[in-house]
C-alpha positions in Angstrom: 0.0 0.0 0.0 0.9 3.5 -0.8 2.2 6.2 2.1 -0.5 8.9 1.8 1.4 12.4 1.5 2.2 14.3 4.4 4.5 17.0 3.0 4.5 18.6 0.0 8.2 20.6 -1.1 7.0 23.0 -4.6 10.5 24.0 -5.6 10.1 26.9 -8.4 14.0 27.5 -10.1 13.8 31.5 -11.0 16.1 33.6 -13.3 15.7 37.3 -13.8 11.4 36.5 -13.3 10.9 40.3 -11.8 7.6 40.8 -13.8 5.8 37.3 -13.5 7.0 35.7 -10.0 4.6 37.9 -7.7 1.8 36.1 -9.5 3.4 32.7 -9.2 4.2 32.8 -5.7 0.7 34.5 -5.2 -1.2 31.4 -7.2 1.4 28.9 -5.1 0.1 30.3 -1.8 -3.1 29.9 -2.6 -3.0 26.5 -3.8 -1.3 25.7 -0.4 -4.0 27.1 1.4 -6.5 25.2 -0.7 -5.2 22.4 0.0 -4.6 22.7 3.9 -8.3 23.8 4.0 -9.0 20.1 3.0 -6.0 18.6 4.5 -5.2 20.3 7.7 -2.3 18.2 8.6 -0.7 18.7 5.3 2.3 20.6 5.5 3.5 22.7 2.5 7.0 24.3 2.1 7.5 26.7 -0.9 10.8 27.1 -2.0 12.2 30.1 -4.3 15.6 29.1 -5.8 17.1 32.4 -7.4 19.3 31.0 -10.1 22.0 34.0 -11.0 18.9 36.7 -11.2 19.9 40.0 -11.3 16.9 41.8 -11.7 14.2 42.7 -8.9 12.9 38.8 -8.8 14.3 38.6 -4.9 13.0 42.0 -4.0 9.6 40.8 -5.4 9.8 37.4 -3.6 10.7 38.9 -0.3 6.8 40.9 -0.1 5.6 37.2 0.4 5.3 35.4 3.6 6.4 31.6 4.2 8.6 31.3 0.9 11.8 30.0 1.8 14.8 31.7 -1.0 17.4 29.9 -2.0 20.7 31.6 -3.8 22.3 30.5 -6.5 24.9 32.7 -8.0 26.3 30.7 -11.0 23.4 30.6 -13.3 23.4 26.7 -13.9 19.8 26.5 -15.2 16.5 25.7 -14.2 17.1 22.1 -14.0 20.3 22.3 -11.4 18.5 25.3 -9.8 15.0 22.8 -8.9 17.9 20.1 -8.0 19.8 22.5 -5.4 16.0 23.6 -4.1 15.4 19.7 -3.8 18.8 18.7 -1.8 18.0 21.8 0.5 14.5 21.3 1.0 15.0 17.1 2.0 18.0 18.2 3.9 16.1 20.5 6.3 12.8 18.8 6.7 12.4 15.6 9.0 9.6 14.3 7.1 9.8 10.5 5.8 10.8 10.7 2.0 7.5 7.8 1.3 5.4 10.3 2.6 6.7 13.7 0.7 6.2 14.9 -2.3 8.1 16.6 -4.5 6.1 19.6 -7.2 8.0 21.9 -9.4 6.6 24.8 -11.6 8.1 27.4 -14.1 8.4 31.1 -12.6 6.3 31.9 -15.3 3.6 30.2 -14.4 0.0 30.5 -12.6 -0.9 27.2 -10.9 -4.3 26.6 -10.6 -5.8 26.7 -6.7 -6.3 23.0 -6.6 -3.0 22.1 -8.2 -1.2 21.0 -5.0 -4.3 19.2 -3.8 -4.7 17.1 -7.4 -1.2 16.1 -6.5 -1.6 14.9 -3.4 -4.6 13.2 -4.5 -2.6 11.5 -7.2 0.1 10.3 -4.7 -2.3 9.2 -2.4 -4.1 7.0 -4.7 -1.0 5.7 -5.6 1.1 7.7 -8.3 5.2 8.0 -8.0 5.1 11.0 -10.2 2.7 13.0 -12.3 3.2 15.7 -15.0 1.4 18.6 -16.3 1.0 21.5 -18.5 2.4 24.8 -18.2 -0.3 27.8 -18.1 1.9 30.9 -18.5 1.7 33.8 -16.0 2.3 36.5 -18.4 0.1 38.0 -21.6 -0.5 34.7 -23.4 0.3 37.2 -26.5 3.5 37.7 -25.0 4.2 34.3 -24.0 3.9 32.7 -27.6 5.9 35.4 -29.1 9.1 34.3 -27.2 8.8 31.2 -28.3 10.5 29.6 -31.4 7.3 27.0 -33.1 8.9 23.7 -33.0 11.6 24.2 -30.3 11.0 23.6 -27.3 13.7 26.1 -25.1 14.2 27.1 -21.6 10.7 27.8 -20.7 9.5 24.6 -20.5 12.2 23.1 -18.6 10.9 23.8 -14.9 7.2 23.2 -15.8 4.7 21.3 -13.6 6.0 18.1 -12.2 5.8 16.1 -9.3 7.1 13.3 -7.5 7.9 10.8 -4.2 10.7 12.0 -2.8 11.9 8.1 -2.3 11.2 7.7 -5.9 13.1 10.7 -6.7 15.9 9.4 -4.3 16.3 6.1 -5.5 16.4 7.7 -9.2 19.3 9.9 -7.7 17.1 12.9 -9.0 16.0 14.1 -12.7 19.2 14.1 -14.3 19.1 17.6 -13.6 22.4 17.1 -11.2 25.5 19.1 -13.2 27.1 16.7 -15.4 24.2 14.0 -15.9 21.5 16.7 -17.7 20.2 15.0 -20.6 21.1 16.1 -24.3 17.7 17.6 -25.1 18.0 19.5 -21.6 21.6 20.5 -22.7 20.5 21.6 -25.8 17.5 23.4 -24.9 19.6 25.4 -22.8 22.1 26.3 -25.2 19.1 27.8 -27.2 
């Protein structure tokens, strides 16, 4: 039988996100709360991890309560900046692993107010991992016209995933570690 979730860790990587990360962190505390309201015992840790930024993205991110920021000064990517905000987040909580689970979002995104509660409602009847769509935070308009049709780039990389965090340490992560990111990842980034 399947632990039922206890902890939830939402890990959003962040580079220079000054104009859209008010609006993700807002959406983020909001799903939390959703999802306490139904689960009281359900714990929910939100962690920022500011990956080289050098706008206003920290400034931003400091005007919202219970968000825990995490710097990163070398710009590795998204990928390595959700794996640091992963290793932190497991090595401060006391949590059991079976029992935690791990969400991820773009900075760029708006996660709907049920979205941490679907998750745990996935774990709970049983899922490892689950993935999802990305619904941008900024101007749809906007959006698609920094995008190249047919490539997927950067954006995407941090989009909506989830998973045990005793499936994601027995996997030894994403092969989002530096050194072990996969060729379409390495590619993407070079984009």
């Amino acid at each position: 039988m399947t632990a039922r979730i206890e902890h939830v860790v939402v890990v959003v990587p962040a580079r220079d996100e000054e104009r859209v990360i008010g609006r993700c962190l807002a959406a983020l505390q909001a799903a939390r709360q959703a999802a306490r309201a139904v689960l009281p015992d359900l714990s929910v840790d939100l962690v920022l991890v500011l990956d080289g930024s050098t706008d206003g993205t920290r400034a931003v991110a400091l005007g919202h309560l219970d968000v825990r920021l995490l710097d990163l000064d070398d710009g590795s990517g998204a990928a390595a900046a959700r794996a640091a905000g992963i290793r932190d987040a497991l090595a401060r909580s006391t949590a059991d692993p079976a029992r935690t689970w791990l969400a991820s979002t773009d900075a760029g995104s708006d996660v709907p107010a049920t979205w941490v509660l679907d998750q745990v409602r996935l774990a709970d009847a049983g899922a490892d991992a689950a993935v999802g769509t990305r619904r941008p935070g900024e101007p749809v308009a906007a959006w698609r016209a920094a995008r190249v049709p047919g490539r997927s780039g950067r954006h995407g990389l941090g989009a909506h995933h989830g998973l045990r965090a005793d499936a994601y340490l027995r996997a030894a992560g994403l092969g989002d570690q530096p050194g072990r990111r996969p060729e379409a990842q390495a590619d993407a980034e070079s984009a």
